[in-house]
N, C-alpha and C positions, 0 to 999 in steps of 0.2 A: 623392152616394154616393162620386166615388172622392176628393172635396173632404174629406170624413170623414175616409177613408181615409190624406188626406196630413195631417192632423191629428192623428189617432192614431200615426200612423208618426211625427213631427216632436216630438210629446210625449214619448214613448215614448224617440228616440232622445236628448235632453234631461234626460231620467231617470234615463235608464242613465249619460248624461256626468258630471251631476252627480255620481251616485252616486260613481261611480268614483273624480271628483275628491278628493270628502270625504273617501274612506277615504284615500286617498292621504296628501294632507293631514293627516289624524288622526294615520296611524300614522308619518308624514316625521322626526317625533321623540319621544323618550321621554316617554311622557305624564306629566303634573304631578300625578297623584293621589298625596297620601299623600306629599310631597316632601320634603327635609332639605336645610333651606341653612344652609352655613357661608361667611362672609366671599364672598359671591356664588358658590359652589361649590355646587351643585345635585347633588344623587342619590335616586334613588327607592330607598327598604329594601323597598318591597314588592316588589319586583321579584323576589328573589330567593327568594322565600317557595315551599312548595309547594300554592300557590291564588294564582295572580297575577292582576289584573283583563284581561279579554282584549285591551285597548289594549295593554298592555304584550307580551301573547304576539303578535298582530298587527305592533307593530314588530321583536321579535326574530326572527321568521319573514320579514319584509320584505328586512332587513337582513343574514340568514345571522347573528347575532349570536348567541353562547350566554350567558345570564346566569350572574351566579356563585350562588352558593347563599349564605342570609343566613350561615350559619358562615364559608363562604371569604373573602369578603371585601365590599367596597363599592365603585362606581363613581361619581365626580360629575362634572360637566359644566358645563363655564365658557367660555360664547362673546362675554364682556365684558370690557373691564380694567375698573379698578377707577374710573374715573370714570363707567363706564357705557356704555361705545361699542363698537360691534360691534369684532371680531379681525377686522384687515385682514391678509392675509399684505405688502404692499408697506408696512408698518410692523414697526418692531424693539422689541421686549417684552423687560421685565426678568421673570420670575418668581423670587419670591423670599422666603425665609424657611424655615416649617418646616412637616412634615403632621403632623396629630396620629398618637399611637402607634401603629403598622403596624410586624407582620413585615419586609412589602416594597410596597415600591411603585412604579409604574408611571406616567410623562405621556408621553403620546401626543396628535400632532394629527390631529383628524378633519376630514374633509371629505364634505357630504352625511351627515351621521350614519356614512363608514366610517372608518377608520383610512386618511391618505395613502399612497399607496404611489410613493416616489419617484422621477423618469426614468429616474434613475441607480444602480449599488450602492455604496455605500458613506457614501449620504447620511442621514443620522440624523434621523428624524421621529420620536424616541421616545428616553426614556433612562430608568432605571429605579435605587432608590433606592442600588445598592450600586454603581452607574457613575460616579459624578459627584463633582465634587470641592467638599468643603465648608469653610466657616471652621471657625476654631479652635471658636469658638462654636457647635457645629454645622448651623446656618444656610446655605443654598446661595440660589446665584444662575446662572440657567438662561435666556441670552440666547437668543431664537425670531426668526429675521432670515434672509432671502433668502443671506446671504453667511455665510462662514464667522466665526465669533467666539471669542474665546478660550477658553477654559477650559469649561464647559459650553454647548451648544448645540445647537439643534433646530431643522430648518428646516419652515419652515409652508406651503412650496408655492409656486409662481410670483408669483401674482395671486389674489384674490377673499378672501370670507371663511371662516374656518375657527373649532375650535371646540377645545377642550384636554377630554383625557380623562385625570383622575388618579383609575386604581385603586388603593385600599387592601388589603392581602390580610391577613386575620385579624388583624381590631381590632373593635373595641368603640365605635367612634362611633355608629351607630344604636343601640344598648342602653345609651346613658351615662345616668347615670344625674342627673345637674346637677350635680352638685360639684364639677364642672372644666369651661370653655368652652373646647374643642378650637378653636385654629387651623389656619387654611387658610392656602397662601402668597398671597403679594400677585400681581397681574396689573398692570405699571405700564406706560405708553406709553414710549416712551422718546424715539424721531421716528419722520417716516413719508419716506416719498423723494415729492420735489416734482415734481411736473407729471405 
């Protein structure tokens, strides 16, 4: 009997772990249903819809995050360069080139699915499209490095991995219609610091 007993309790409490875990894990990032990738830039359109599937309400309510509404704009999400290797912050990244047509735009580094929030004030984890200085060509280059770097720069945090948030605010890439392949900017390694 209380052999049962510690059997039922030991299931039980096993259950409830698991469970918990899952959700966890499910909601830890923005789910991939229904997704839109540009040059490995990742964004869910439905997200912002009014009927979103409830993974998606799940991790906005995890998160404290508010989505934007499909009219305002689009968010995508790039935790690779362009070879394919996770974003180490103790490596220096080029990003660079151009975002398709947006009012404005926004790159931010996240950490854990949030936005960094840096030790310091004054330190830049985010620069947004009317900040930054570009070539003639209108084309930008936006070095992401522990240390301070010239002309555009954003720092990615101490150590570990992180993940780049570039919102579009009132454009038209999720309803393009194919008659133009919107580009995304590049994500290049550039080195990483040894030992």
């Amino acid at each position: 009997m209380i052999r049962d007993l510690f059997v039922l309790l030991y299931a039980s409490a096993l259950a409830l772990g698991l469970g918990v875990a899952s959700a966890v894990w499910a909601t830890n990032q923005l789910p991939a249903l229904s997704t839109l990738e540009i040059d490995g830039w990742i964004a869910n359109p439905a997200v912002g819809r009014s009927d979103p599937d409830p993974y998606s309400q799940a991790y906005f309510s995890r998160t404290g995050g508010l989505p934007l509404a499909a009219a305002e704009g689009l968010s995508f999400i790039r935790n690779a360069d362009d070879d394919g290797n996770r974003l180490d912050a103790t490596c220096i990244y080029a990003v660079a080139g151009e975002t398709p047509a947006a009012k404005r735009w926004t790159l931010h580094v996240m950490q854990d699915g949030l936005p960094l929030v840096p030790d310091a004030a004054g330190i830049p984890t985010g620069t947004h499209s009317g900040g930054i200085v570009r070539g003639r060509d209108g084309t930008f280059l936006i070095r992401i490095a522990r240390l301070p770097q010239p002309e555009n720069w954003i720092f990615p945090g101490s150590s570990g991995p992180f993940a780049l948030r570039l919102t579009l605010y009132d454009t038209a890439v999720a309803s393009d219609t194919g008659l133009s392949k919107p580009h995304m900017p590049a994500v290049r390694k550039v080195e990483c610091a040894r030992g």
